[in-house]
Phi, psi and omega in degrees: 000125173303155192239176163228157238225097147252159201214125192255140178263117167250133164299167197212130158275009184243357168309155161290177189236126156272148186254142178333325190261000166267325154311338186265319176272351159296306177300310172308326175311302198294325185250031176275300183283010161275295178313331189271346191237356176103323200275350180280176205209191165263157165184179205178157153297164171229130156001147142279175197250062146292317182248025312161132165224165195230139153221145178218166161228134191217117172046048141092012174244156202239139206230097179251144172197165204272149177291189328296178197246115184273358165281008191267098160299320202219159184234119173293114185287327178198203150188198178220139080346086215231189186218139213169153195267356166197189176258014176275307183327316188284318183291324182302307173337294194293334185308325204263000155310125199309305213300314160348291199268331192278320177211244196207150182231129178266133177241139177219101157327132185291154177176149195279184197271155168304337212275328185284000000 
């Protein structure tokens, strides 16, 4: 039975580099053969953090504040949403992704809140 998946693209300063068009034929590839097997989900690029907010609340004041965030090595670039019979699976998957080769890809299994 498929598990599902968010799977986060982050940028890497130790990553390769791609040319727009090996990057564009790379994603299409990965998601002809996502699409095709079923396994895509929704997921999209996200802004950079330039245009980024952090919120938190402490002791009942609520603290917003604007990117970018200079303790960040690396920027969470998009995401995904996929479906895959294991995370080796999902990671074999992920291997053939732009992001793969550009930064680095987080796979985090989907799972209900315990109370449910």
């Amino acid at each position: 039975m498929a598990q599902q998946y968010l799977v986060i693209h982050m940028t890497d300063s130790s990553g390769a580099t791609l040319s727009p068009d090996q990057d564009r034929r790379m994603l299409e590839s990965w998601a002809d053969e996502g699409a095709g097997a079923g396994r895509l989900g929704p997921g999209a690029p996200v802004a950079g953090s330039d245009r980024a907010k952090s919120v938190v609340v402490r002791d009942g004041t609520t603290f917003v504040t604007d990117g970018p965030f200079p303790e960040f090595k690396e920027w969470f670039a998009g995401y995904d949403l996929i479906e895959a019979e294991s995370i080796d699976d999902a990671a074999a998957f992920m291997s053939k992704h732009p992001s793969a080769v550009l930064g680095r890809i987080l796979i985090l299994p989907v799972v209900t809140h315990p109370w449910e």
